[in-house]
C-alpha positions as CSV (number, residue, x, y, z in Angstrom):
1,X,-32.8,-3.1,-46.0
2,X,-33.0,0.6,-45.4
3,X,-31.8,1.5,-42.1
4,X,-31.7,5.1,-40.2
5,X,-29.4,6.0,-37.1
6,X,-29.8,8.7,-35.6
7,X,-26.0,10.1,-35.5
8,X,-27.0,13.5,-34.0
9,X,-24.6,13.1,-30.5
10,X,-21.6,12.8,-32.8
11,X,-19.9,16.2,-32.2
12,X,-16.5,15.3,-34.0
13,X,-16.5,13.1,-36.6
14,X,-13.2,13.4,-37.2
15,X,-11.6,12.3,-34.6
16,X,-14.4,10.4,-33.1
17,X,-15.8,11.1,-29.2
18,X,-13.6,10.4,-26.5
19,X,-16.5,9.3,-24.4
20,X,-20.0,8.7,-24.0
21,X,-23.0,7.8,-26.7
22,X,-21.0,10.1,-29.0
23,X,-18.1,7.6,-29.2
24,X,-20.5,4.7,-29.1
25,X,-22.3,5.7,-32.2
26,X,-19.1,6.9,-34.0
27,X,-17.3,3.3,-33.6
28,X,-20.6,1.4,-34.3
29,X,-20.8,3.6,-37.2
30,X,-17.3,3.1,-38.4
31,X,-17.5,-1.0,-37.9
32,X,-20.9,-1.5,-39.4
33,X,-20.4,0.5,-42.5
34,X,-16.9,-1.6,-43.3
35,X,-18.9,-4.8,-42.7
36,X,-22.3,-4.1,-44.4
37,X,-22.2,-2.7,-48.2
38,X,-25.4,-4.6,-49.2
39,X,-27.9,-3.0,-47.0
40,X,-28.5,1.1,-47.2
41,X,-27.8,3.8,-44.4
42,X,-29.4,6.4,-43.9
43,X,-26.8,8.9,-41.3
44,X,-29.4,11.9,-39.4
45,X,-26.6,14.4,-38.4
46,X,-27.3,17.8,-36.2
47,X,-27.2,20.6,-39.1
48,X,-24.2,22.6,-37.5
49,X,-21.9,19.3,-38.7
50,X,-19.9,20.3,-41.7
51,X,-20.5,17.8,-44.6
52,X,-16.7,17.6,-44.9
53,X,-16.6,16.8,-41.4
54,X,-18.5,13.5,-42.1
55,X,-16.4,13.0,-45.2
56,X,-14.8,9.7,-44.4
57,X,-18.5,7.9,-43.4
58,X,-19.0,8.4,-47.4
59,X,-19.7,5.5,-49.2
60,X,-22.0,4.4,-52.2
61,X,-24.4,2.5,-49.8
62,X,-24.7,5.5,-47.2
63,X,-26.9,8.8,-47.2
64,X,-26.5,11.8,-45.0
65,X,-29.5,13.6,-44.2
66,X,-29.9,17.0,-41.9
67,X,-32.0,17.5,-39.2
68,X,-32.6,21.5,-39.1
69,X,-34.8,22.3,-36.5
70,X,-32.1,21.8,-33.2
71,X,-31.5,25.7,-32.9
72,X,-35.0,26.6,-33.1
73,X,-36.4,24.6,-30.4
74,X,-37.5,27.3,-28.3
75,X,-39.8,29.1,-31.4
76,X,-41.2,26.1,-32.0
77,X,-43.1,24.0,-29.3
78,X,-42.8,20.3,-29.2
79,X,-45.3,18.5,-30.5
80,X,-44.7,20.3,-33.7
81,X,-40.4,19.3,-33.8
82,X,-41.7,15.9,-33.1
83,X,-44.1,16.0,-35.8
84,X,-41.7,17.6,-38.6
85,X,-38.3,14.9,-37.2
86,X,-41.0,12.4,-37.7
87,X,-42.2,13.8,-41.2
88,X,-38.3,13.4,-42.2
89,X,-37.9,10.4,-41.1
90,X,-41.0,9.0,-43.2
91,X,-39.4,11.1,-46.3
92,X,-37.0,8.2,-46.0
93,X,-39.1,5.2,-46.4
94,X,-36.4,3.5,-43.8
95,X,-36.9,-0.3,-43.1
96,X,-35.6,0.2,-39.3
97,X,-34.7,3.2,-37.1
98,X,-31.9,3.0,-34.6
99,X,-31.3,5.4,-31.3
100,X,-28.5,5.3,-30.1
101,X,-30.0,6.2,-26.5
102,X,-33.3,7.2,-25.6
103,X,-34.1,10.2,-26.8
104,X,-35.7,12.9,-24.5
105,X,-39.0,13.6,-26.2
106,X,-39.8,10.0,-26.8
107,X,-42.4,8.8,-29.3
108,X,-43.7,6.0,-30.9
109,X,-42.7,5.9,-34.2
110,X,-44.5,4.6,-37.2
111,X,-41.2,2.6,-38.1
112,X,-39.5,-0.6,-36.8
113,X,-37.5,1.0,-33.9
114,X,-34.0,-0.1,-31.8
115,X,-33.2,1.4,-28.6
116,X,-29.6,1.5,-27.5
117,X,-29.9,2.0,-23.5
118,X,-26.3,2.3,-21.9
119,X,-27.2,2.4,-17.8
120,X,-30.3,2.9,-15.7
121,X,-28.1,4.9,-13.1
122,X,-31.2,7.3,-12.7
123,X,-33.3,4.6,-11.2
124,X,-30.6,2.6,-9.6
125,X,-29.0,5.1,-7.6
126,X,-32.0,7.9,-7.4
127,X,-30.9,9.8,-4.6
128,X,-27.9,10.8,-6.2
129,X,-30.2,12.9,-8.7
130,X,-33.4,15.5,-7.9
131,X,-36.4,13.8,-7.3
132,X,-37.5,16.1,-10.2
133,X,-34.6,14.8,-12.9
134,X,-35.7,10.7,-11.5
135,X,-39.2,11.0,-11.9
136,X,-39.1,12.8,-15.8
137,X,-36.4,10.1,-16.9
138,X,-38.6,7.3,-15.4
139,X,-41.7,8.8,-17.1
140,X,-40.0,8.8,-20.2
141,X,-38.7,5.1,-20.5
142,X,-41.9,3.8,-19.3
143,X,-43.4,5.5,-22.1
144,X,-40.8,4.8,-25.0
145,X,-39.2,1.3,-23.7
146,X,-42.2,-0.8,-23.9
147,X,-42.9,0.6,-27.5
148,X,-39.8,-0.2,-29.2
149,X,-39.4,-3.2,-30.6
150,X,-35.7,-4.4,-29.5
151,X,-33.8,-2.9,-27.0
152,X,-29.7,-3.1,-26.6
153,X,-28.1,-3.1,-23.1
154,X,-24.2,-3.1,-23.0
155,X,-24.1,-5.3,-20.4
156,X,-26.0,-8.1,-18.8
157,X,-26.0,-5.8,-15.6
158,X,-27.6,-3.3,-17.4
159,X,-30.2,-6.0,-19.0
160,X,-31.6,-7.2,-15.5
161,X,-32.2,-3.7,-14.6
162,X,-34.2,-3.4,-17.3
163,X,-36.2,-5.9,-16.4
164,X,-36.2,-5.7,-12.3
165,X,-36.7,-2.0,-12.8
166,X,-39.1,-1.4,-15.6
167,X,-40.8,-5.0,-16.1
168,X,-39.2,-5.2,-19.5
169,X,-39.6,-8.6,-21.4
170,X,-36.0,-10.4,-21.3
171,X,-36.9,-11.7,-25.2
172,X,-36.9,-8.1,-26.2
173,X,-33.6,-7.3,-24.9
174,X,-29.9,-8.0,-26.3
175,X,-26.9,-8.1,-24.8
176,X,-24.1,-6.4,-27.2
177,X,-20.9,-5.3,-25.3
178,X,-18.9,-2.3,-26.7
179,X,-15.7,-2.6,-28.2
180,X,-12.0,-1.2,-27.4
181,X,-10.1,1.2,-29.6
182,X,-7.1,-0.3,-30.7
183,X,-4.5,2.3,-29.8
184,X,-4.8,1.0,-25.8
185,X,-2.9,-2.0,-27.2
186,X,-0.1,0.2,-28.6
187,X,2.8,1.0,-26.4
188,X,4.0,4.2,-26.0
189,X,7.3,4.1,-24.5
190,X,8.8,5.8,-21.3
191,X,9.7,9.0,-23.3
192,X,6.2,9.7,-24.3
193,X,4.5,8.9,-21.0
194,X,7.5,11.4,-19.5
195,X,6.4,14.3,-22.0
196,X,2.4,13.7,-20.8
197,X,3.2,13.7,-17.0
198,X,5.5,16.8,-17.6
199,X,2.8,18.6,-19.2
200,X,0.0,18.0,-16.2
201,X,2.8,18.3,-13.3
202,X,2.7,15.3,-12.4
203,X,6.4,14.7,-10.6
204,X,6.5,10.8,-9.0
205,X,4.9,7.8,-9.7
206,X,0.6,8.0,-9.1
207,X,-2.9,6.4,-9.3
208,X,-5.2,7.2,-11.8
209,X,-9.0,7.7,-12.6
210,X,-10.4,8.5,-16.0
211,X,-13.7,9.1,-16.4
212,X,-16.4,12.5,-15.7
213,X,-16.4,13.9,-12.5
214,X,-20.1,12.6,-11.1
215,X,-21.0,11.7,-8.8
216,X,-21.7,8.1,-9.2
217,X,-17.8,7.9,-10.2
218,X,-17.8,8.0,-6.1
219,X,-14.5,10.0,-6.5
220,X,-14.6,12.0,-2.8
221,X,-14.3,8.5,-1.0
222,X,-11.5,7.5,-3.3
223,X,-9.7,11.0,-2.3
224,X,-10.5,9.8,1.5
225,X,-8.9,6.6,0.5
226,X,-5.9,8.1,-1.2
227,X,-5.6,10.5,2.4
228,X,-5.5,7.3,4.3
229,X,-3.0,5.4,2.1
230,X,-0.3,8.6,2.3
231,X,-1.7,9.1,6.2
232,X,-0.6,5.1,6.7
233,X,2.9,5.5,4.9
234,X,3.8,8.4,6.4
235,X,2.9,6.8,10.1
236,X,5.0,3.6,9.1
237,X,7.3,4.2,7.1
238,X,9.8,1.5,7.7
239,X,7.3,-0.9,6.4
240,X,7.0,0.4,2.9
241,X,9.6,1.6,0.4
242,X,10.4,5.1,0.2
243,X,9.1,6.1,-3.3
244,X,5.4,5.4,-1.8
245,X,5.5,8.5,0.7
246,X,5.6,10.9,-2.7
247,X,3.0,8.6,-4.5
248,X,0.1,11.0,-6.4
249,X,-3.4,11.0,-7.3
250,X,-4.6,12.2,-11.0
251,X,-8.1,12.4,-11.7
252,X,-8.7,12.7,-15.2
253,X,-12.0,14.1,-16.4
254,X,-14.1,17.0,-18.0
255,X,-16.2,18.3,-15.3
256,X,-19.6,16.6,-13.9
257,X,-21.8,17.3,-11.1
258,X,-19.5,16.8,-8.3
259,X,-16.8,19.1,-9.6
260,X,-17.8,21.3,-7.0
261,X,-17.5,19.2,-3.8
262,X,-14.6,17.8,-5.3
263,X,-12.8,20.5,-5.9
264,X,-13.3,22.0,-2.2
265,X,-12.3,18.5,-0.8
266,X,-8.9,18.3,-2.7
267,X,-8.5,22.2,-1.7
268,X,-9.1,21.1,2.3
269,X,-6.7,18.0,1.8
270,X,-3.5,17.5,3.7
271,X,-2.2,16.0,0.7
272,X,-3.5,18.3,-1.9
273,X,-0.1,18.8,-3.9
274,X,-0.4,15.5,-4.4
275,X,-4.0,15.6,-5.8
276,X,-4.1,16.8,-9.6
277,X,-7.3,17.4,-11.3
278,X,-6.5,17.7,-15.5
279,X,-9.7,18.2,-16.4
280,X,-10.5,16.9,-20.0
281,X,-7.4,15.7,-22.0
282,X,-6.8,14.9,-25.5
283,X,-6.9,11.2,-26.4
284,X,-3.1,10.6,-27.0
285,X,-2.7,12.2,-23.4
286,X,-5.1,9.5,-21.5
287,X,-3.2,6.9,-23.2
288,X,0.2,8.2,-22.1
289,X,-1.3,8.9,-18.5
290,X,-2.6,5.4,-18.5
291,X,0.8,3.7,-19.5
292,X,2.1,5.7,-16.7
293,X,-0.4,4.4,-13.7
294,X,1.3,2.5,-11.1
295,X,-2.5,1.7,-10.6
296,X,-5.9,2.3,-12.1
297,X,-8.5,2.8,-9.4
298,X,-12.4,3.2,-10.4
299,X,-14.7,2.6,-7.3
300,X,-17.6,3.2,-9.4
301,X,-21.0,2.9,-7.4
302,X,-22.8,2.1,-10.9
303,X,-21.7,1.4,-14.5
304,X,-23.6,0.3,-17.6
305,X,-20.4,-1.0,-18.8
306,X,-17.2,0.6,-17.0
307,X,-15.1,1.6,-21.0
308,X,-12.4,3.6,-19.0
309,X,-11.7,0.3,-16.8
310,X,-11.1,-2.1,-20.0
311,X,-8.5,0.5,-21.8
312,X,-6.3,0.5,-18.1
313,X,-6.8,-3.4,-18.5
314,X,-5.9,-3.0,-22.2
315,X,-2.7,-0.9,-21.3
316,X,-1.4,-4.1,-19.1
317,X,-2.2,-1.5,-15.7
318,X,-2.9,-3.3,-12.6
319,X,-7.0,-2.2,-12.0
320,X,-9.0,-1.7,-8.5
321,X,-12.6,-1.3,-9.2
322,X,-15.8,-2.0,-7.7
323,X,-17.6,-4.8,-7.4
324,X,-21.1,-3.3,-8.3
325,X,-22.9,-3.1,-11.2
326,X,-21.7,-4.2,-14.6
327,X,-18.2,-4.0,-13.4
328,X,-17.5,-7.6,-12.0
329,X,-18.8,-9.0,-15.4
330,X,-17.3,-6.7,-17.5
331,X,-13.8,-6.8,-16.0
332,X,-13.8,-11.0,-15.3
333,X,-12.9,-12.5,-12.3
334,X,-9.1,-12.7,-11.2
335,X,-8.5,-9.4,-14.1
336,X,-8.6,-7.2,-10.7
337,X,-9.0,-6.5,-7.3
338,X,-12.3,-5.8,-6.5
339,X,-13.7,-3.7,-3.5
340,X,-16.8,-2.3,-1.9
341,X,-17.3,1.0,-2.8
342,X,-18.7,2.6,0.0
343,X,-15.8,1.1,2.1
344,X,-12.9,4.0,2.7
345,X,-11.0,1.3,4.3
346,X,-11.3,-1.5,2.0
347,X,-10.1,1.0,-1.0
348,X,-7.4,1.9,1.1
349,X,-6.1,-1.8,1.9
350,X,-6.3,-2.9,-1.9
351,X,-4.2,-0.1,-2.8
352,X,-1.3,-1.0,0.1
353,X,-1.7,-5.0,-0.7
354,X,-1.2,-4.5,-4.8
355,X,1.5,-2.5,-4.2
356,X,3.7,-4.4,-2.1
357,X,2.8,-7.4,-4.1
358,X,4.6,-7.2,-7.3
359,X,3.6,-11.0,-8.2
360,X,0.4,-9.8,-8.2
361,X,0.7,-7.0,-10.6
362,X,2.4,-9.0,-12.8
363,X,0.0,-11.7,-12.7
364,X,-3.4,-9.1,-13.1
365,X,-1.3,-7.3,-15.9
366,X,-1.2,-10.3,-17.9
367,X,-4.7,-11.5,-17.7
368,X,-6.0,-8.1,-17.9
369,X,-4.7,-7.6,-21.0
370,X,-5.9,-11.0,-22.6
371,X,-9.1,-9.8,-20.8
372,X,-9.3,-6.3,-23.0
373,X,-8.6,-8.2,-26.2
374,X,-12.3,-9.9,-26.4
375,X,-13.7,-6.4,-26.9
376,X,-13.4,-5.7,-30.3
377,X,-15.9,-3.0,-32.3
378,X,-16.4,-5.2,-35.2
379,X,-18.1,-7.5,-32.9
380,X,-20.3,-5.4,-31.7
381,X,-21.2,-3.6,-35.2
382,X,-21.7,-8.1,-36.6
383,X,-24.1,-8.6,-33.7
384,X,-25.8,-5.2,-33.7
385,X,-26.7,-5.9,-37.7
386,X,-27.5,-9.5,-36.5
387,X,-30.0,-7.4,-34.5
388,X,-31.3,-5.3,-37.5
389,X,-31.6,-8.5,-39.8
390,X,-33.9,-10.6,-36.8
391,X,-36.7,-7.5,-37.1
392,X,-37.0,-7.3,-41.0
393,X,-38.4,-9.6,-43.5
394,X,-36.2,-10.5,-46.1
395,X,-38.8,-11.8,-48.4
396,X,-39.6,-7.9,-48.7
C-alpha cells in the first residue's frame, strides 16, 4: 500500500509542534512509521522545510516529496494550485491520501481520501466567529466531508457533531483519540519547577491555564472567577490559610483572538500583579509550570479533545474543567471537578472546595494520572493504519 499525508502544518520537525494539527501529524507520523515498514509513505512537506530538518522521518519505506507552489499563491489563482497539488499527487500513484485537517480549498480527489477533523467549534459556537468566517468554513465541509471516504474525529463529542451538524453517516466516521507525550509522566523535581517560576515571575503558589488565548478557552470569566476567589479570601480570611490571600493566576499561551480583551481586563484588575500572561513557552517550561500548579483550571466552552487538560492530569495536578463538549469524556468521570462554564460562581466555588480539601486532591491526583496513561500515540498511529488497511484491497 502506497499512502500519502499531507505533512505540510509541520513547522519543526525537530522538535515536533507544541500544539495544534502540527503536533498531531508529527506524533502520528513518528508512531506509524516505527510500526508500519511494510507499507510505503509518501511525506508532502511545505518547500521552505530543510531536508535535514526532516532527517530523522528517513527510512527505507518513506519518501519525501515538495510541494512548491505555497509562496506563489497570490500569482497564481486557484483553480490552477489545485490543479498542479493534484497533478503531484497523481505523480505518486498513492493507494490512499490522508489530511490531517480539512484543507481550505477542498476538492475531490481522484484518490481514496481520509480526513482527520479535530473540532467543529465554528458551527458549534458560531457567534463567537464573523458570520463571514462561519458561513465559508460551513461551505467548505459540506462540500469536502461528504466526498471523503473516512473521516477521523478525536473524540466521540466531536463525532456526534459531525453528524447532528452536518448529517454525516456515523459508518463513515472513526473515533481515534490522540495520544500523550511521554515527558508529562517524568517528574521534574522542586529545583526545576523553581528555575521555571523564577524565570516568568511567578512568586507564590498559582493556578494554571495552558492553551491559545481564544476565545472559546473562555479565559475572561476564569479571570472574573479568579477576582472572586482572592475578593472572598481577602473578605474572610480567618476561614482559609494564609498562603491563599497571595495565590496567582498564569495563563500560558501564544496569542489568539481574545488577546486583546484579555489583556485590557487583567490591566483593569484589582488583582493584576497577581495575573501573569507568558505568552508562548518552550516545552520543558509548560512541563515545569504544570508540576508547579496548585491547580489546573480549563473552563473551556468547546473542545475536540481538551490535550492541555490530559498532560495536567498526566503530571498528577488536581484539574477543574468544563463539563461541555469532549471534555467529560475525555477526562473520565471522578478524574476532576467539573463546572459550568458560563457560571462565574460555580468556577469560583470549585476552586475554594479543592483547595481546602486536601483528600480530595490526593484522591483526583491519583486517578488522574492512571487516567493520562490510556493515551498513548502508538495507539492511535495502530488504529489510524487499521483505518488505512479497511479502505484498500489487499488482493491488489
Amino acid at each position: 500500500m502506497r499512502i500519502g499525508i499531507d505533512c505540510r502544518t509541520i513547522l519543526n520537525p525537530e522538535k515536533g509542534e507544541a500544539g495544534g494539527v502540527g503536533h498531531y501529524v508529527y506524533q502520528l507520523l513518528r508512531h506509524l512509521l516505527k510500526i508500519d515498514q511494510q507499507n510505503e509513505y509518501v511525506l508532502f512537506f511545505d518547500h521552505r522545510i530543510k531536508k535535514k530538518k526532516i532527517k530523522k522521518f528517513s527510512q527505507k519505506n518513506v519518501k519525501f516529496v515538495f510541494y512548491p507552489f505555497f509562496l506563489y499563491k497570490k500569482y497564481i489563482i486557484k483553480p490552477i494550485s489545485l490543479y498542479l497539488f493534484e497533478a503531484i499527487l497523481k505523480k505518486e500513484r498513492l493507494d490512499l491520501f490522508h489530511l490531517p485537517t480539512v484543507p481550505h480549498s477542498p476538492q475531490k480527489l481522484d484518490i481514496k481520501t481520509v480526513v482527520t477533523v479535530h473540532d467543529l467549534a465554528f458551527l458549534r459556537l458560531p457567534n463567537l466567529f464573523s458570520k463571514k468566517d462561519v458561513e465559508k468554513k460551513e461551505k467548505e465541509l459540506l462540500s469536502f466531508l461528504p466526498r471523503v471516504e473516512k473521516i477521523i474525529t478525536v473524540s466521540h463529542s466531536t463525532k456526534r457533531d459531525l453528524e447532528e451538524i452536518l448529517k454525516i453517516p456515523s459508518e463513515k466516521i472513526n473515533v481515534i483519540y490522540h495520544g500523550l507525550d511521554q515527558r508529562f509522566f517524568q517528574k521534574l523535581g522542586q529545583e526545576a519547577v523553581q528555575k521555571a517560576k523564577e524565570k516568568y515571575k511567578i512568586k507564590n503558589d498559582y493556578f494554571l491555564f495552558l492553551s491559545p488565548l481564544e476565545t472559546r478557552k473562555n479565559i475572561c470569566r476564569l479571570i472574573s472567577s479568579f477576582e472572586s476567589f482572592k475578593e472572598k479570601v481577602k473578605k474572610t480570611p480567618g476561614k482559609f490559610p494564609p498562603n491563599f490571600q497571595d495565590i496567582q493566576l498564569v495563563l500560558i499561551g501564544k496569542a489568539g483572538s481574545a488577546k486583546s480583551k484579555i489583556k485590557s481586563k487583567v490591566k483593569k484588575s484589582l488583582y493584576k500583579k497577581d495575573i501573569i500572561l507568558t505568552g508562548y513557552i518552550p516545552a520543558e517550561d509548560v512541563n515545569a509550570l504544570l508540576e508547579g500548579a496548585k491547580v489546573f483550571i480549563f473552563p473551556s466552552l468547546y473542545e475536540g479533545f481538551g490535550l492541555p487538560v490530559i498532560e495536567a492530569m498526566a503530571k498528577g495536578v488536581p484539574v477543574i474543567t468544563s463539563q461541555l463538549s469532549s471534555l467529560p469524556e475525555i477526562v473520565g468521570e471522578g478524574n476532576a471537578v467539573f463546572v459550568n462554564p458560563y457560571r462565574i460562581s460555580e468556577i469560583t466555588q470549585a476552586l475554594i472546595d479543592l483547595l481546602v480539601d486536601e483528600e480530595k486532591q490526593q484522591r483526583l491526583r491519583k486517578r488522574a494520572f492512571l487516567k493520562a496513561q490510556e493515551y498513548r500515540w502508538e495507539r492511535t498511529a495502530e488504529e489510524t493504519l487499521k483505518t488505512y488497511q479497511s479502505l484498500i484491497s489487499f488482493n491488489k
